[in-house]
C-alpha positions as CSV (number, residue, x, y, z in Angstrom):
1,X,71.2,-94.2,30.1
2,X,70.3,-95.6,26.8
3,X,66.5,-95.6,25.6
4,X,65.5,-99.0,24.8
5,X,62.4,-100.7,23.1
6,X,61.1,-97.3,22.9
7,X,57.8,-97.4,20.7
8,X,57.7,-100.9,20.4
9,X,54.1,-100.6,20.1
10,X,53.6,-98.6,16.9
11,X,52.5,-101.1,15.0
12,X,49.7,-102.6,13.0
13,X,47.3,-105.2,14.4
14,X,48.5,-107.5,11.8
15,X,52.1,-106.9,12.4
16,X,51.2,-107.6,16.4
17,X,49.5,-110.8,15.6
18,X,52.7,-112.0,13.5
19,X,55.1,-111.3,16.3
20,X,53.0,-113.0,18.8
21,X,52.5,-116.1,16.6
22,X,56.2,-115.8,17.1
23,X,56.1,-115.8,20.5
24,X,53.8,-119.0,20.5
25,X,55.7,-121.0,18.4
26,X,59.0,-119.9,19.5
27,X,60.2,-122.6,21.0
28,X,59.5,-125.2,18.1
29,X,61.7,-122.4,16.1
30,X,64.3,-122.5,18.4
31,X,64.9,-126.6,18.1
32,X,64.3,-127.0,14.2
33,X,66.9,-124.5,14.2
34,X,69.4,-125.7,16.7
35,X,69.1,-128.7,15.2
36,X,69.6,-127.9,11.6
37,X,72.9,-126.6,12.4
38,X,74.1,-129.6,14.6
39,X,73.2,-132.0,11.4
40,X,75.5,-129.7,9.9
41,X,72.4,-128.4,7.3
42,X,73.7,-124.5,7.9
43,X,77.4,-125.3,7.2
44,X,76.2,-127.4,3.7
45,X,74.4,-124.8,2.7
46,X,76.9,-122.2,3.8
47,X,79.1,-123.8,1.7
48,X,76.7,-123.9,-1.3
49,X,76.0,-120.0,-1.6
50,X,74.4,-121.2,-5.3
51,X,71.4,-123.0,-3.1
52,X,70.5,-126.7,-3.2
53,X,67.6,-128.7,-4.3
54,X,66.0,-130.8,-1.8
55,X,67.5,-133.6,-3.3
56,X,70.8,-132.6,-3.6
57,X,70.5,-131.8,0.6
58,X,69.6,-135.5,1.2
59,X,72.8,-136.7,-0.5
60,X,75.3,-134.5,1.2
61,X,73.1,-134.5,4.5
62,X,72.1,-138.3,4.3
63,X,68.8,-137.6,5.3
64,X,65.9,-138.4,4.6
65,X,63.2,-136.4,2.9
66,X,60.6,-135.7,5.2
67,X,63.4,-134.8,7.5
68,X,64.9,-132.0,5.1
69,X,61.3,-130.8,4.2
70,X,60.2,-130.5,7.9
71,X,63.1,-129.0,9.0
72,X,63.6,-126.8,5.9
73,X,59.9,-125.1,5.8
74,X,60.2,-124.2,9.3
75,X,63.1,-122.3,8.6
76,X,61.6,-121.2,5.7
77,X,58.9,-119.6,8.0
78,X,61.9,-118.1,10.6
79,X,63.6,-116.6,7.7
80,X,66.9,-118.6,8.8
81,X,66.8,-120.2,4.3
82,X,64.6,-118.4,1.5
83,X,63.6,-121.2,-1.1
84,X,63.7,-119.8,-5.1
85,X,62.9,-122.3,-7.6
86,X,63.1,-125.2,-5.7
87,X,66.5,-124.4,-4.3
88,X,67.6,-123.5,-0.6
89,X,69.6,-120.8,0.4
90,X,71.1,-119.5,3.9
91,X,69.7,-116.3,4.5
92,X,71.4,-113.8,6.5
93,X,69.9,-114.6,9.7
94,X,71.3,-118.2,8.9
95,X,74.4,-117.5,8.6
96,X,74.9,-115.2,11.8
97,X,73.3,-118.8,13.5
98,X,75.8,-120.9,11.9
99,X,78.8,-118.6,12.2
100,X,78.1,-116.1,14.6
101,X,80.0,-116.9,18.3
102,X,77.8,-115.5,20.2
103,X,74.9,-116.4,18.7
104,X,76.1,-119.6,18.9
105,X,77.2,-119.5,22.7
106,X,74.1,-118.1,23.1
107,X,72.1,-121.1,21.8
108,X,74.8,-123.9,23.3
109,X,73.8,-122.2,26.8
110,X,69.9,-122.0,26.4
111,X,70.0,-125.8,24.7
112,X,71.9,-127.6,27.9
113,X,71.5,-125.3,30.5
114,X,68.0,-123.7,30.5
115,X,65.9,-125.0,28.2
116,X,64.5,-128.3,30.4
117,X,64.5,-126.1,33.4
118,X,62.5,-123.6,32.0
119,X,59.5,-125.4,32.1
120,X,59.5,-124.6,35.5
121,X,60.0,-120.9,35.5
122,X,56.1,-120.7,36.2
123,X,57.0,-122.2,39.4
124,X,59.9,-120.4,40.0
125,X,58.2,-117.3,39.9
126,X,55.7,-118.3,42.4
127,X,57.9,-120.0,45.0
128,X,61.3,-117.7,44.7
129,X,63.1,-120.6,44.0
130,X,65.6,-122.6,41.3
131,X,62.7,-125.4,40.5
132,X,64.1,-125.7,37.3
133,X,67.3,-127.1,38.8
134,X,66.1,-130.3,39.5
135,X,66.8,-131.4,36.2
136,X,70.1,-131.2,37.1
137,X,70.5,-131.4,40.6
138,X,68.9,-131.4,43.8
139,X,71.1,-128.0,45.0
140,X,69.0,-125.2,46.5
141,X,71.3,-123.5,43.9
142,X,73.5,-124.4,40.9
143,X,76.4,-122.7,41.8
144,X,77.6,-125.6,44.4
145,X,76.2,-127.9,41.2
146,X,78.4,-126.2,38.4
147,X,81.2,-129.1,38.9
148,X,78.7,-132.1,38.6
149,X,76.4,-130.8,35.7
150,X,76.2,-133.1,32.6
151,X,79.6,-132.0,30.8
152,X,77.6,-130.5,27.9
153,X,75.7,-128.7,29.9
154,X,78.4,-127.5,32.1
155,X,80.7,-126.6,29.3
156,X,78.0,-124.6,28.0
157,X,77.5,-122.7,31.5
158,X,81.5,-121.9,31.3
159,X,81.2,-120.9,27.6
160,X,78.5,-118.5,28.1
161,X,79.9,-117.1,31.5
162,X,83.6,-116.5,30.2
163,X,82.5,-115.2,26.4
164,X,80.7,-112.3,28.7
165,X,83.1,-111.8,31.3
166,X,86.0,-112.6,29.6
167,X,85.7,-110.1,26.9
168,X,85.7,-107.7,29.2
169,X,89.2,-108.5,31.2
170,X,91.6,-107.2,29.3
171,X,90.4,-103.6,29.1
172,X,89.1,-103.8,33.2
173,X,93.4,-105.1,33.7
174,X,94.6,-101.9,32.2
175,X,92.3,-99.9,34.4
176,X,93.1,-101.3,37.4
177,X,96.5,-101.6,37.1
178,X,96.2,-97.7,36.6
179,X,95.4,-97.9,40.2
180,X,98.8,-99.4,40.9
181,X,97.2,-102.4,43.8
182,X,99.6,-104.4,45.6
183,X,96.5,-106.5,47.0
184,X,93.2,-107.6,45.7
185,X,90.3,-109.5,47.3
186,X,88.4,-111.1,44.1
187,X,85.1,-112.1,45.8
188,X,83.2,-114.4,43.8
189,X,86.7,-115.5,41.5
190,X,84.9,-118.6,40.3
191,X,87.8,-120.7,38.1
192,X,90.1,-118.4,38.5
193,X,90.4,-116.5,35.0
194,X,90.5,-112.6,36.1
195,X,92.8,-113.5,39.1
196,X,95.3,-115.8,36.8
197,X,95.3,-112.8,34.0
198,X,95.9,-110.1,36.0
199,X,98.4,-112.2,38.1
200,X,99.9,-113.0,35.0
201,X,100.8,-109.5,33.8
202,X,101.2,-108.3,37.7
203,X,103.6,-110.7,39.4
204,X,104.0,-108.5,42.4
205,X,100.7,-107.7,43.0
206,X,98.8,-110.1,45.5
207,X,95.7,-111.6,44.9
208,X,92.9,-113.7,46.6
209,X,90.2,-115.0,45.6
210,X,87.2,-115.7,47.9
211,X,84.2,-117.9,46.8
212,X,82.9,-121.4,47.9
213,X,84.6,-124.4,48.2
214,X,83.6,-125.9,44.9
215,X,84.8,-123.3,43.0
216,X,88.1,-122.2,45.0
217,X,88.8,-126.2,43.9
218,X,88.3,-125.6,40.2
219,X,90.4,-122.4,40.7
220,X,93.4,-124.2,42.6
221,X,93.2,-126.4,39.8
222,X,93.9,-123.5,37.1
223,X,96.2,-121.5,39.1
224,X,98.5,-125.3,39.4
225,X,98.5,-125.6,35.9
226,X,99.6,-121.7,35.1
227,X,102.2,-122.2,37.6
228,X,101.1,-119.2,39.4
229,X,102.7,-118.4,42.9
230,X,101.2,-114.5,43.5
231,X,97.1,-115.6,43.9
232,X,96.0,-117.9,47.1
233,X,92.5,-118.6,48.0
234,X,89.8,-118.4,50.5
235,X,87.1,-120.6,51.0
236,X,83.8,-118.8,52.8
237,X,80.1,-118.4,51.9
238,X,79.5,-114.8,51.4
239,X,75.9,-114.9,52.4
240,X,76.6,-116.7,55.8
241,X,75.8,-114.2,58.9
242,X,79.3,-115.3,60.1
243,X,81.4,-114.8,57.0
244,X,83.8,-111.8,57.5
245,X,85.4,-109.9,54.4
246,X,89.0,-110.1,54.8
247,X,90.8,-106.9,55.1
248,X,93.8,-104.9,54.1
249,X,93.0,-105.1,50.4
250,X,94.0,-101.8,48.2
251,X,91.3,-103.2,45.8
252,X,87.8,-105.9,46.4
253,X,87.0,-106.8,42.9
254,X,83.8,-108.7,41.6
255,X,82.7,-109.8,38.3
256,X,79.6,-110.7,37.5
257,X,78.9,-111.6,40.9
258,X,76.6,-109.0,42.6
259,X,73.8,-110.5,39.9
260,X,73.7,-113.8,41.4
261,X,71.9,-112.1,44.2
262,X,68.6,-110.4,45.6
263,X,68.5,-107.1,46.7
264,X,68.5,-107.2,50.0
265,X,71.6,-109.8,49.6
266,X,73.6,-107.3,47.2
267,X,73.1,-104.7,50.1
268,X,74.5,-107.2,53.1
269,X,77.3,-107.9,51.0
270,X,78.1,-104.0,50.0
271,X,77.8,-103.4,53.8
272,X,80.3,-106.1,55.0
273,X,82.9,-104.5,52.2
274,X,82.1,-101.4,53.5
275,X,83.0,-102.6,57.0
276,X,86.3,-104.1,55.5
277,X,87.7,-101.2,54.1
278,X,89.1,-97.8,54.1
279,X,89.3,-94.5,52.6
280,X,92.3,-95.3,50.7
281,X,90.8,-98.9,49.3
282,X,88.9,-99.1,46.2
283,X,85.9,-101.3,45.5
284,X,85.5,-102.3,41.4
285,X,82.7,-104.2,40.2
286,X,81.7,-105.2,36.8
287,X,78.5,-106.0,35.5
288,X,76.5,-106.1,32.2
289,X,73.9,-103.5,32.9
290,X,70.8,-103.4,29.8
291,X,70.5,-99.9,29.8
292,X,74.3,-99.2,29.4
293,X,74.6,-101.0,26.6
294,X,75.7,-99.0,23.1
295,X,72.5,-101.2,21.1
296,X,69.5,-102.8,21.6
297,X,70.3,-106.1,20.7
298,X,72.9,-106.5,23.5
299,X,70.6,-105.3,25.7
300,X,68.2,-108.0,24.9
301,X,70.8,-110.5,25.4
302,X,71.4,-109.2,28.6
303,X,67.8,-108.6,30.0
304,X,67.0,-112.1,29.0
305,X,69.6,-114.0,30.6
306,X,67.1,-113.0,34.2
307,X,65.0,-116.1,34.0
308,X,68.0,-118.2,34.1
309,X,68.4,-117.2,37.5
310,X,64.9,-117.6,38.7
311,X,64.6,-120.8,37.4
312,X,68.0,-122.6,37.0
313,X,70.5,-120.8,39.3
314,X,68.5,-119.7,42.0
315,X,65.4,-118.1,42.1
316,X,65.8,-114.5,43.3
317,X,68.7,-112.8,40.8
318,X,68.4,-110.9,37.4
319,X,70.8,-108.8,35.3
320,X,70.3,-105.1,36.5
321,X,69.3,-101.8,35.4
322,X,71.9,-99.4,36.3
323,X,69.7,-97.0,38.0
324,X,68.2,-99.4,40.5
325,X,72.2,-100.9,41.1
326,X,73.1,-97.6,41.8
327,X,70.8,-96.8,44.9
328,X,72.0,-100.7,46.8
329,X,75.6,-98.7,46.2
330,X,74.6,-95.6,48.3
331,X,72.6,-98.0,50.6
332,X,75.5,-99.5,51.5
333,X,78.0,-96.5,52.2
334,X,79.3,-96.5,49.0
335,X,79.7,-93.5,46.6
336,X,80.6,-94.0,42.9
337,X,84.0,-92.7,42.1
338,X,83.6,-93.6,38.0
339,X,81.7,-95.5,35.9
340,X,83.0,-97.0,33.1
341,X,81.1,-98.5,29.8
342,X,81.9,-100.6,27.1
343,X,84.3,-102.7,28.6
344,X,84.3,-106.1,26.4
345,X,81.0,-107.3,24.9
346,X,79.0,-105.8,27.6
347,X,80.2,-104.8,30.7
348,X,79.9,-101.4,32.7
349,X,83.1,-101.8,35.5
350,X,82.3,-99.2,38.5
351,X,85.2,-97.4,41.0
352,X,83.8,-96.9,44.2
353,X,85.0,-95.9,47.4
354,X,83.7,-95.6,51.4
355,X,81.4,-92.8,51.8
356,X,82.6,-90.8,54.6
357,X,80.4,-88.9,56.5
C-alpha cells in the first residue's frame, strides 16, 4: 500500500492559513474558473502564449471590462494566469484546466452533477441519505434517476464514469480472456460497455449482464446498435432479499460496482456470489482503490469522489481503501487469488475464488 499525504502537516502557520483561505474560498475559485474556460478566456489565451492586455481580451472575448478584470484577478489569485506588465498569461495550472481531459471531466462532473447537491452533504451526513438528490430527482437513489437527469448533467455522470472505468477495459479484457470463460455474469453492467467490448473480441464467450431495469434498457439499447448476438440481460435488484445470483458462470465480473454500496450491503452481495458459485468459477472485481494508486494526485481524485455518494447517489457509499475491501472479501468466503494494479487510469482488478474450508 502506498503512503499518502504523509506529513502534510509540516508546515508553517502562515503557509496553514493560506491553504485554508483556500479552502474557504474554494468554491468561488472553482466557478470564476469553470467559467473562464466556458467563455473560451483559457483557449484565447492559450492561443496567445505572448499574453494579452486587458483590452485586447475584451475584443477577442467581447466582454466587458469589469467582467475580464473580475474574472482575471481571481485567477490571478488561483495561479490559473500570472499578469506581467499589464499582460495576461496562462500559467501552467491553466493550461492543464483548459486542456487537460481529465481535469476537464473532472470539472464537467462536479459543475452538473454535484455541485447543487452538495449543499446538502451536511444533511447527508446526518440522515444517511442522497438529500442532495432532490435537485434532480425525488429517487431514494440516482441510479434509477441516471436516464431522466438534465442531459448536461447526465452526460457529465457518463463521462466521468466511463473516462474511469473505461480506461481500465482493455487491459482487464486481456486478463480475463487469459482465463479462457465461456460465460460471464456482469453484475452491475450499467450501459453495457465492458460486456459489448469483451463480446466484441470474444464472440463465443457468453455474457449477461445483470442490473436494474433502467439500465438493462440503456444497455439493450447499445448492444442493438453493435449488432451484438453473444450478451443477453437480466433484470433484478441486487439488494432485494429475494434476488438470486444466477449460476453456472465460469466468471461474475463487476466494475465499479461494489462502491455504490455500504458495508454491510458489499458483504450480502459477496455472500450471495459465494452461494452461486464453485471452486472452479472465478469472481473479478475492479475498483479504484486510493491507496493503490502509483501518485498522490490520483488518489485525491479518487478519495474525493466519496461525498458524491453521500450526498448525490445515495447516501451510504465511498471509494475504498484496499485494506478495509479486503476483510468484506474474507467475510464473505472469499480468498484473493491476485491482485492486480494499474489497470487504466486507476483501477486495481482482483481474482478471487470460493474459500473452501
Amino acid at each position: 500500500m502506498k503512503d499518502f499525504f504523509k506529513n502534510n502537516d509540516k508546515i508553517t502557520a502562515l503557509e496553514a492559513q493560506n491553504e485554508a483561505q483556500k479552502i474557504a474560498f474554494a468554491p468561488i475559485i472553482f466557478q470564476v474558473i469553470r467559467t473562464m474556460r466556458d467563455l473560451k478566456l483559457l483557449e484565447i489565451l492559450a492561443n496567445n502564449k505572448d499574453g494579452l492586455t486587458y483590452e485586447e481580451l475584451i475584443e477577442k472575448s467581447h466582454l466587458s471590462k469589469y467582467a475580464i478584470q473580475l474574472l482575471c484577478e481571481t485567477a490571478l489569485s488561483a495561479n490559473v494566469v500570472s499578469i506581467v506588465d499589464e499582460k495576461v498569461y496562462l500559467t501552467k495550472i491553466g493550461f492543464f484546466i483548459h486542456s487537460d481531459k481529465m481535469t476537464n471531466t473532472n470539472m464537467n462532473y462536479n459543475h452538473h452533477v454535484n455541485y447543487l447537491g452538495l449543499f446538502y452533504l451536511e444533511e447527508s451526513i446526518k440522515s444517511g441519505k442522497a438529500e442532495g438528490l432532490k435537485v434532480f430527482s425525488e429517487e431514494d437513489t440516482i441510479y434509477p434517476a441516471l436516464s431522466t437527469l438534465p442531459q448536461k448533467a447526465k452526460d457529465s455522470w457518463f463521462e466521468f464514469d466511463h473516462m474511469y472505468s473505461d480506461s481500465g477495459f482493455p487491459k482487464a479484457i486481456k486478463i480475463l480472456e487469459k482465463l479462457n470463460p465461456k460465460s460471464i455474469l456482469d453484475i452491475g453492467g450499467n450501459t453495457g460497455k465492458f460486456a459489448i467490448q469483451f463480446a466484441q473480441n470474444n464472440p463465443n464467450t457468453n455474457i449477461t449482464i445483470m442490473d436494474l431495469p433502467q439500465q438493462v434498457k440503456l444497455a439493450k439499447q447499445n448492444i442493438y446498435e453493435n449488432d451484438i448476438t453473444n450478451i443477453s440481460t437480466y433484470e433484478a435488484n441486487i439488494l432485494k432479499e429475494e434476488t438470486v445470483i444466477p449460476k453456472n458462470f465460469d466468471i461474475v465480473w463487476m466494475s465499479q460496482f461494489l462502491d455504490c454500496f455500504k458495508e454491510e450491503q458489499i458483504i450480502n452481495i459477496l455472500e450471495k456470489i459465494t452461494k452461486s458459485i464453485d471452486k472452479n468459477n472465478q469472481v473479478c472485481i475492479m475498483e479504484p482503490f486510493w491507496d493503490r494508486q502509483n501518485n498522490e494526485t490520483a488518489a485525491y481524485c479518487v478519495i474525493n469522489t466519496s461525498p458524491y455518494f453521500t450526498t448525490m447517489a445515495n447516501g451510504y457509499s465511498k471509494m475504498f481503501k484496499y485494506t478495509d475491501f479486503e476483510k468484506l472479501l474474507l467475510k464473505a468466503g472469499l480468498e484473493v487469488i491476485e491482485t492486480i494494479d494499474d489497470i487504466g487510469l486507476c483501477q486495481t482488478l482482483i481474482r478471487c475464488k470460493k474459500k473452501i474450508n
